[in-house]
C-alpha positions as CSV (number, residue, x, y, z in Angstrom):
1,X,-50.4,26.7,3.0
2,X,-49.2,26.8,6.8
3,X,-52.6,28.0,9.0
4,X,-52.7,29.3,12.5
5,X,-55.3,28.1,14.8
6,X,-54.7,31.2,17.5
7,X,-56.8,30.1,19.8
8,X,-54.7,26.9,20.3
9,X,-51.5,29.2,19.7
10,X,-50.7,26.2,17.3
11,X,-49.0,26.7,13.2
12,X,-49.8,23.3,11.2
13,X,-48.1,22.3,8.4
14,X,-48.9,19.7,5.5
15,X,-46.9,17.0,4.1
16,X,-48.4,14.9,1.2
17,X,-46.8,11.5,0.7
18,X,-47.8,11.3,-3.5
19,X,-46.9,8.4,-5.9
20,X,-48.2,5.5,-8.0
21,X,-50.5,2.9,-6.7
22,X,-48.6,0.2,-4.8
23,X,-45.7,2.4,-4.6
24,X,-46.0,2.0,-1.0
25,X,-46.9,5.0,0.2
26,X,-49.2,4.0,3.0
27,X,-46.7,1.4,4.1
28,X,-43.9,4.3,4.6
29,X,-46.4,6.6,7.0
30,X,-47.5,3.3,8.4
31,X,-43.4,2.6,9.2
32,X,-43.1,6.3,10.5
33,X,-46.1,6.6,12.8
34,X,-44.4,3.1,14.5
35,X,-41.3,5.0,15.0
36,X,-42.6,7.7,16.7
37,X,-43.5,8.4,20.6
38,X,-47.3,7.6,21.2
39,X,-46.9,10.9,23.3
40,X,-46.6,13.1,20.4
41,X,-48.3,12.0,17.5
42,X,-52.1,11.0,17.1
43,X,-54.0,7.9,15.4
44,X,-53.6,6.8,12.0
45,X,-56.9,7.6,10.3
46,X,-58.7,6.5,7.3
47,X,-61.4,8.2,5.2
48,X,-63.2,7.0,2.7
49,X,-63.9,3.2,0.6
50,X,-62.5,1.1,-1.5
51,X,-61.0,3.6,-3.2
52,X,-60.1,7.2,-3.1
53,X,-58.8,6.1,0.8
54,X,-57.4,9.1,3.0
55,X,-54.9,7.9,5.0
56,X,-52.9,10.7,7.7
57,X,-52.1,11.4,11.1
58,X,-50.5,14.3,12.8
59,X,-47.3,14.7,14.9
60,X,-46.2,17.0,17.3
61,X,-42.6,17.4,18.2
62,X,-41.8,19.1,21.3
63,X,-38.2,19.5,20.5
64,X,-39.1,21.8,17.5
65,X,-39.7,24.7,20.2
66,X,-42.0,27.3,19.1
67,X,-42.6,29.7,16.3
68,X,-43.6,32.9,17.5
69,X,-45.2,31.4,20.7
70,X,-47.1,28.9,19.0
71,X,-46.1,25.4,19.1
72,X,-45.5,23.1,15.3
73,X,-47.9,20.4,14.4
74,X,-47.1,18.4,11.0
75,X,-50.0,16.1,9.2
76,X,-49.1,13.7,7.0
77,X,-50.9,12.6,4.3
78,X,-51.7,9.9,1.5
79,X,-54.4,8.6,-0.6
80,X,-54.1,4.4,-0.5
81,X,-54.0,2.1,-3.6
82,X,-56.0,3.4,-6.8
83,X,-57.7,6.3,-7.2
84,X,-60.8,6.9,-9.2
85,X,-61.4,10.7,-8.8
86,X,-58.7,12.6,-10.0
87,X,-60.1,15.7,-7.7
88,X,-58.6,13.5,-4.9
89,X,-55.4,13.8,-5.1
90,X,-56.0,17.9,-6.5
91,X,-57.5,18.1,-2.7
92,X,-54.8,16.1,-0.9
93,X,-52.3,18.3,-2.8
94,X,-54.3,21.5,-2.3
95,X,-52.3,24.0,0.2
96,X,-49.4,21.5,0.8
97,X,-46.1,22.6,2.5
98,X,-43.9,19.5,1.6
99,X,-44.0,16.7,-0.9
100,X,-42.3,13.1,-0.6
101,X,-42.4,12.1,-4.0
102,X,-42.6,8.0,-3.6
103,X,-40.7,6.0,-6.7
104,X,-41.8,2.5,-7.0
105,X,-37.9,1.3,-8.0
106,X,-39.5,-2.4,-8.7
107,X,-38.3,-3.2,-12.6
108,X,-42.3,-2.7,-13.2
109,X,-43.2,0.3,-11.4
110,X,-41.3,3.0,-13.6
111,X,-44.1,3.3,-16.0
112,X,-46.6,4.2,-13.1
113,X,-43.6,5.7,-11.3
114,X,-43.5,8.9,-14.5
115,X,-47.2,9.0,-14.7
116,X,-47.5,9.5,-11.3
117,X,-44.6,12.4,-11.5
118,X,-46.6,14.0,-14.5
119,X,-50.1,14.0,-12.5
120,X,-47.9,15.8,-9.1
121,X,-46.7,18.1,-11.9
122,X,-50.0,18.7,-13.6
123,X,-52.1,19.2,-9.8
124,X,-49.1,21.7,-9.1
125,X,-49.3,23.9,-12.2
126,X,-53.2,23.8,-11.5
127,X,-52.5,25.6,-8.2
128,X,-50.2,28.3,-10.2
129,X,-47.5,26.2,-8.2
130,X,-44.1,24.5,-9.7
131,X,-43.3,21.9,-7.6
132,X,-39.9,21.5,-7.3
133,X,-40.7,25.4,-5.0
134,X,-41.4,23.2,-2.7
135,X,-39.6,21.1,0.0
136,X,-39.5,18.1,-2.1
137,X,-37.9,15.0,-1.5
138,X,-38.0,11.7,-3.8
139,X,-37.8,8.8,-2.4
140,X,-37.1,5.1,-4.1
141,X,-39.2,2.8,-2.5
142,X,-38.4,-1.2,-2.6
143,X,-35.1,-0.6,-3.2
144,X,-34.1,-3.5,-1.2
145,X,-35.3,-5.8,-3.9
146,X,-32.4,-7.6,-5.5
147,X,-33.8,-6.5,-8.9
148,X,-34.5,-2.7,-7.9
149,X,-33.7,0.2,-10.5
150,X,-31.2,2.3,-8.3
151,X,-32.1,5.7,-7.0
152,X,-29.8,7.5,-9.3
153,X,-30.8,6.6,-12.3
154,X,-34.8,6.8,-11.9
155,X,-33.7,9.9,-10.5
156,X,-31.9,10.6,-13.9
157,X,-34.6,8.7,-16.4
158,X,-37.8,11.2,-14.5
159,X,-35.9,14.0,-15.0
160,X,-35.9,15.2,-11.1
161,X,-33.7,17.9,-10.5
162,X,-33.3,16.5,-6.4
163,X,-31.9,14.0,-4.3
164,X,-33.2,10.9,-4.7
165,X,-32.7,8.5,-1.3
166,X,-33.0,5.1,-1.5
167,X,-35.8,3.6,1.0
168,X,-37.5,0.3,2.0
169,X,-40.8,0.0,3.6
170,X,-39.6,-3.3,4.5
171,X,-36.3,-2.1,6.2
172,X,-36.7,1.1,7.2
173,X,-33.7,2.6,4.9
174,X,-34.1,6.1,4.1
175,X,-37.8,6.9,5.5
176,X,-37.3,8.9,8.9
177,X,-34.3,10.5,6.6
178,X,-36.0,11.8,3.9
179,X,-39.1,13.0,6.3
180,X,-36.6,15.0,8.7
181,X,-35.3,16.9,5.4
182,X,-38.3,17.9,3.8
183,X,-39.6,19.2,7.6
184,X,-36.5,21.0,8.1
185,X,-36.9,22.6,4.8
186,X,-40.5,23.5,5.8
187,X,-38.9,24.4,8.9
188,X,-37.2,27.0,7.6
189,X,-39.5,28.7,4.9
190,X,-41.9,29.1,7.7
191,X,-38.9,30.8,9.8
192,X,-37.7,33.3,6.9
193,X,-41.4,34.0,6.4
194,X,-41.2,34.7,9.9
195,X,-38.3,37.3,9.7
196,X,-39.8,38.7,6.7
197,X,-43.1,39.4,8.2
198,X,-41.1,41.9,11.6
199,X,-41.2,38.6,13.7
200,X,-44.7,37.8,13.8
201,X,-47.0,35.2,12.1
202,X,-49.6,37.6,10.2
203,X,-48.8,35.9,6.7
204,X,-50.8,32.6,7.9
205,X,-54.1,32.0,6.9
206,X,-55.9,31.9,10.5
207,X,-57.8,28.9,11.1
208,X,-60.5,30.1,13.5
209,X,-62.2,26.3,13.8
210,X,-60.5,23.5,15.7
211,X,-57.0,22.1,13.9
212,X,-58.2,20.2,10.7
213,X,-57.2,17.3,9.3
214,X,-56.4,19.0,5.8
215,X,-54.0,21.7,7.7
216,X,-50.2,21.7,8.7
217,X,-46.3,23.4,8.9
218,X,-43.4,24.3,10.7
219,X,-39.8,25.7,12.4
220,X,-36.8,24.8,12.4
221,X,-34.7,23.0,15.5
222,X,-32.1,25.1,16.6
223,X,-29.2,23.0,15.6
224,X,-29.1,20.9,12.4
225,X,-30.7,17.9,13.0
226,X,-34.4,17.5,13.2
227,X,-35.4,15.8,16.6
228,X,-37.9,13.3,15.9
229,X,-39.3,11.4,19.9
230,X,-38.8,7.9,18.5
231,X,-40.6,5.4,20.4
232,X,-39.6,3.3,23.7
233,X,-37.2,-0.2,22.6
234,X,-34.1,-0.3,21.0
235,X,-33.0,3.5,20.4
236,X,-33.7,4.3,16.5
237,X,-31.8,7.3,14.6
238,X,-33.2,9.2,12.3
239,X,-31.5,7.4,9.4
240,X,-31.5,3.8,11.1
241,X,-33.3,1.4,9.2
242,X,-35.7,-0.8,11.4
243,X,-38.2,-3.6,11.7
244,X,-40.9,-4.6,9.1
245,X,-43.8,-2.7,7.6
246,X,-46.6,-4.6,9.1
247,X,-48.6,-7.3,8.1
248,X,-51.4,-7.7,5.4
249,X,-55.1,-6.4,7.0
250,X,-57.5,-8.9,6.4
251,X,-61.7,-7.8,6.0
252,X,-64.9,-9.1,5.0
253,X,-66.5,-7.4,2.1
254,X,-70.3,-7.0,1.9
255,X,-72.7,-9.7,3.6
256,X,-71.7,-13.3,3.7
257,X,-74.7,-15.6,2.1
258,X,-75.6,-19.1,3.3
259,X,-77.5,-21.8,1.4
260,X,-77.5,-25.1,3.0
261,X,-74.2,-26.0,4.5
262,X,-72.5,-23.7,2.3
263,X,-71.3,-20.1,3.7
264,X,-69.9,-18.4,0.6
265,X,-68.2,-14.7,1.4
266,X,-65.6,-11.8,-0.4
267,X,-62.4,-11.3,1.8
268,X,-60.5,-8.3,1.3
269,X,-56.4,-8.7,1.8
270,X,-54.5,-5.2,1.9
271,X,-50.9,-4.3,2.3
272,X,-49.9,-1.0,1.9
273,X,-51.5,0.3,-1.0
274,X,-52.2,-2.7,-2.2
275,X,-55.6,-4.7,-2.0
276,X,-56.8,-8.4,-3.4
277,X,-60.1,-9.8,-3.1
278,X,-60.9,-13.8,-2.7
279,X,-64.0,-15.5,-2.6
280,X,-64.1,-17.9,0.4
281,X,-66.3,-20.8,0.6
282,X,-67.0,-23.0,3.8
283,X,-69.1,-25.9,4.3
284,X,-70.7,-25.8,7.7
285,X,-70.9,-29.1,9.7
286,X,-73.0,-29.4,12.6
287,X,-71.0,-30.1,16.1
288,X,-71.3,-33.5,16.9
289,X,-73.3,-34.0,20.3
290,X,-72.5,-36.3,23.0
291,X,-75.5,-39.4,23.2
């Protein structure tokens, strides 16, 4: 649900990136922040371990004007790789004002792909919520593989009664697309809930604390097209695909232990949602010294 921070003067809106593990969903708000000017969005931020990871940041646009006086600020969420307490996703998903339902269109992924669509479904109902109320948008990730199951017919075999867009992490195809629909659709339930309420905002929930992280929604541009500030380079459109993902993060997990010569320590690889774990074992040899 939208809340209103008054003392700011400021209307945030949620949007909850939800699908499988290693569906990608990380790597697609990892591809987005990129995209957009350093000006107008804030930090990507983590909370949390191993597993059950937050992973958000906000974005401002200035060319989405003002509702009411107050400007828009949008927060993007996801929960990375596997998640252990099913009351994390039921908290991600809690007052949402947008889904991006993220379909893993590997050959593989459309088991976890329809268990995935059956848990957004159960959260929802939970909330006295039916999902497809919402500004949804489905969105077939890895559908640049040469193998991928096209958007159409997971779109058909899940039963999704929406648009499904094709989209790469990788490429950029479909992400910045599917993003400026859902917002305009956010866009403009917050803008007939406007006209519904005499002009004012009184049917927000007031946020009397500073913006939180769990809080967002929206207005609509005045013409069709959602303005997103893309960053400084090459000029990038909405629906242009562009540039890689990123590359794999690399960590060191717990304490390394030495006996002897012999370091022996856990390395953590992760990429997108993803995450391996190797053992890593190196022999220490003294510098030799000069004389």
């Amino acid at each position: 649900m939208a809340l209103l921070n008054s003392a700011k003067r400021e209307i945030n809106a949620k949007i909850v990136f939800f699908g499988a593990p290693c569906s990608g969903k990380s790597s697609l708000l990892r591809y987005i922040h990129g995209k957009l000017k350093q000006e107008f969005r804030g930090p990507l931020k983590t909370v949390g371990g191993r597993q059950d990871r937050l992973f958000f940041f906000d974005v401002m646009p200035p060319e989405l004007g003002e509702v009411n006086g107050n400007r828009v600020r949008f927060h993007l969420y996801t929960v990375q790789g596997e998640v252990a307490d099913p009351a994390t996703w039921k908290m991600v998903l809690k007052g949402a004002d947008g889904v991006i339902f993220v379909a893993d269109a590997s050959p593989d992924g459309f088991a976890g792909t329809r268990r995935s669509l059956e848990d957004l479904r159960e959260i929802s109902r939970g909330y006295g919520q039916d999902v497809s109320a919402l500004p949804f948008e489905m969105v077939c990730n890895k559908s640049d593989l040469p193998d991928a199951v096209s958007a159409d017919d997971l779109r058909c075999e899940l039963g999704v009664d929406a648009v499904a867009l094709p989209c790469s992490a990788v490429t950029g195809e479909g992400i910045l697309s599917a993003l400026s629909r859902v917002v305009k659709s956010v866009i403009r339930n917050l803008r007939d809930r406007q006209s519904s309420d005499g002009g004012g905002v009184e049917g927000l929930t007031e946020d009397v604390k500073e913006t939180r992280d769990d809080a967002v929604v929206a207005q609509p541009p005045e013409h069709g097209a959602m303005a997103m500030p893309v960053s400084d380079g090459p000029h990038v459109s909405l629906e242009e695909p562009v540039g890689p993902a990123g590359y794999p993060e690399l960590s060191l997990v717990g304490i390394p232990t030495v006996s002897g010569r012999v370091c022996r320590m856990t390395l953590a690889v992760r990429a997108g949602d993803c995450e391996s774990r190797y053992s890593l074992t190196v022999t220490l040899d003294p510098e030799p010294t000069d004389g």
